[in-house]
N, C-alpha and C positions, 0 to 999 in steps of 0.2 A: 504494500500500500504506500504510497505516496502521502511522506508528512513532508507541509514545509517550515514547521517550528516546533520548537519543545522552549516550554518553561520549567522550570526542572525543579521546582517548589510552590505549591499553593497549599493554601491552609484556606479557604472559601471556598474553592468550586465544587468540592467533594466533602459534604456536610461530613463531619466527623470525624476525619480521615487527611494526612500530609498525601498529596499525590503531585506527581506531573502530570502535566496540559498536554496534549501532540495536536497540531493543528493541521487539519487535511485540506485539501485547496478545494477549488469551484463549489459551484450552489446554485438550487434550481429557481432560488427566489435572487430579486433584484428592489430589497428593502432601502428603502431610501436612510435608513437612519443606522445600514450596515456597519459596524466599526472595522469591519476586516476587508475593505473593499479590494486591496492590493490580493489578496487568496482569493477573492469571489472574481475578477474581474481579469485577473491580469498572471493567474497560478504558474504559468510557463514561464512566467519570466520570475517569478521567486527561486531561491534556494529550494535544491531538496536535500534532506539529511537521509545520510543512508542509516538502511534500517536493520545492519549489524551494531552499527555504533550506540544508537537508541537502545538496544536491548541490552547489550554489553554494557550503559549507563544503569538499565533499570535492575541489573544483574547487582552490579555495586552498591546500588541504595537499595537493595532489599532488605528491610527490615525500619530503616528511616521513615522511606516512605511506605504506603499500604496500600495505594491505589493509584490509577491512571486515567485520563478523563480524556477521551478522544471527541474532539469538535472540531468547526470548521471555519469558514464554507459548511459543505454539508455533507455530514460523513457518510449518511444512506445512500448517497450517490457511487459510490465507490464501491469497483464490483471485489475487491477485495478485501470488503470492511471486515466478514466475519469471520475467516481464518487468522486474519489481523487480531481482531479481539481475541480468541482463541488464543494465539500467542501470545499473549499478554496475560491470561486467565494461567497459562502451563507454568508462567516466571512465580504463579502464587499470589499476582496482584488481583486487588479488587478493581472492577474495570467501569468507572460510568461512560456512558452514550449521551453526547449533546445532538438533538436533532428539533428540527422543524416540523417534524412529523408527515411532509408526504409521503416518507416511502412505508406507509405500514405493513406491506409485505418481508421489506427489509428486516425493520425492527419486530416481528412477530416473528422471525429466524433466529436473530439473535437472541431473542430471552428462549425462544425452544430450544437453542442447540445450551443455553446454559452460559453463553459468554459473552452478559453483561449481567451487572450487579443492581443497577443503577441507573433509572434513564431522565433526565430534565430536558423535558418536553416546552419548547417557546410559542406560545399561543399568542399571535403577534396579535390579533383583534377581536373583535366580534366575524364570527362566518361571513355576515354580509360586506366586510369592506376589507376581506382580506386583499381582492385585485389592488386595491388604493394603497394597500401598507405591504405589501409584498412584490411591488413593481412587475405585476404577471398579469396579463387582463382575464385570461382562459382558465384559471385554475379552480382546480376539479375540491371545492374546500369538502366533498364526501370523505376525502383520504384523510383530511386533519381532524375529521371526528371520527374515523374510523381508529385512528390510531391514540383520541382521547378517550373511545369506548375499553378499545383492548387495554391500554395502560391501566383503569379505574377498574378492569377485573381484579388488579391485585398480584396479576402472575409476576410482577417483581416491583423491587422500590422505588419510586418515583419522583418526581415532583412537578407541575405545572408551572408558569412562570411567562409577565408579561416586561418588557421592557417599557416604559411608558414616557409616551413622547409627545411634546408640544409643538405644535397644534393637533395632531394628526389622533389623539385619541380623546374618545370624551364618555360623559356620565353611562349614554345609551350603548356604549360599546362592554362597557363590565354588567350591567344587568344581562346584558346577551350573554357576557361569556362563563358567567355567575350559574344561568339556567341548565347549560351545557355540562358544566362539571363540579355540579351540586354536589358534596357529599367526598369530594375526592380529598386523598390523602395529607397533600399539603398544597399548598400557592403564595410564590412569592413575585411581588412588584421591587422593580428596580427600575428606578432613573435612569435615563439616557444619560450619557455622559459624553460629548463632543472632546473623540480623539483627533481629529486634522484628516481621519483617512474615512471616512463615512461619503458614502453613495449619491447622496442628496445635498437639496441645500433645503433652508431654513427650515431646521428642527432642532428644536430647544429642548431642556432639561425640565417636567414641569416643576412646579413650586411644591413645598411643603404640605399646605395645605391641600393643593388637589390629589397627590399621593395619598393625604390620608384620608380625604371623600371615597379616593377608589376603593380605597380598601376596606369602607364602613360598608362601600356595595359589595363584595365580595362578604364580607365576612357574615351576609345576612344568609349567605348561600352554603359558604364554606367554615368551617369549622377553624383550621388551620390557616391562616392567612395572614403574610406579614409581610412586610418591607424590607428587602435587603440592603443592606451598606457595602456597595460596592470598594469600600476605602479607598 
């Protein structure tokens, strides 16, 4: 599989857990508020690290670290995400899955074959305006509830999770997405945060206060529901 980054310590993205990031290139969405637009847009012209050297790292920090968080772009695009995981399940690590959720064929292989631990799921809107927040006009959103049906089975750990960005999201978008995945495990809101390398132009960070409107709509749905501190 084709990584073209490794952070080689996070204590956030992998609730509970010191893990490394590996960051796979391309992605089927074209989100205007993408932070990784250089991997979505332009993957051929990045670095690739090879993927003796990454394991030969995760070989040495075994025991440091406890898990690995493969994201993107978009790693369900990638026909050799599951062996990929696989390998990273044999070093002993715990392995979470960052995805957008179109491929729910993908991600229902991977939790059946056993090699991921861990999936955070990005529910970029409400169904109806995902063409607007996901720069796609055609896009089939069956797939992204099909893959918020199968995750709220339970058959592994999860968590939902919206980035949330000014102007582009508003009150009537989390009532919708509230309805959707009533009941589910956990859900966390994070702030956009404006890297220099995002997709689009004007989208802002929202305020305090509307963060915590969203998440009074959400928490009327969901039990589990907070705000993450990106630091």
């Amino acid at each position: 599989m084709v990584i073209h980054g490794i952070q080689k310590l996070t204590l956030v993205d992998y609730p509970g857990h010191p893990a490394s990031i590996l960051f796979s290139g391309n992605c089927n969405f074209r989100c205007p508020f993408c932070q990784n637009s250089p991997l979505v847009l332009y993957s051929d012209e990045e670095p690739v690290l090879d993927n003796d050297e990454i394991f030969s790292f995760l070989k040495k920090r075994k025991g440091m670290l406890e898990g690995v968080v493969v994201t993107g772009g978009e790693p369900t695009i990638n026909r050799d995400l599951v062996p990929f995981l696989s390998s990273l399940k044999d070093l002993g690590y715990l392995v979470k899955l960052d995805t957008n959720g179109y491929r729910p064929d993908v991600l229902r292989q991977a939790v059946e074959k056993g090699v991921v631990d861990y999936v955070a799921m990005d529910i970029k809107t409400s169904l109806d305006e995902y063409p607007k927040l996901c720069g796609v006009e055609n896009i089939d959103t069956s797939r992204i509830k099909e893959s918020i049906d199968y995750l709220m089975t339970g058959v592994v750990d999860y968590e939902f999770r919206t980035t949330v960005v000014e102007p582009l999201h508003h009150e009537e978008n989390f009532k919708k997405i509230g309805q959707i995945t009533k009941g589910c495990r956990r859900y966390f809101l994070q702030s956009f945060v404006e890297s220099g390398n995002i997709l689009g132009k004007n989208c802002f960070p929202p305020s305090s206060g509307q963060l915590q409107n969203y998440l009074e709509i959400l928490s009327s749905y969901i039990e589990n529901v907070s705000i993450r501190d990106r630091g």
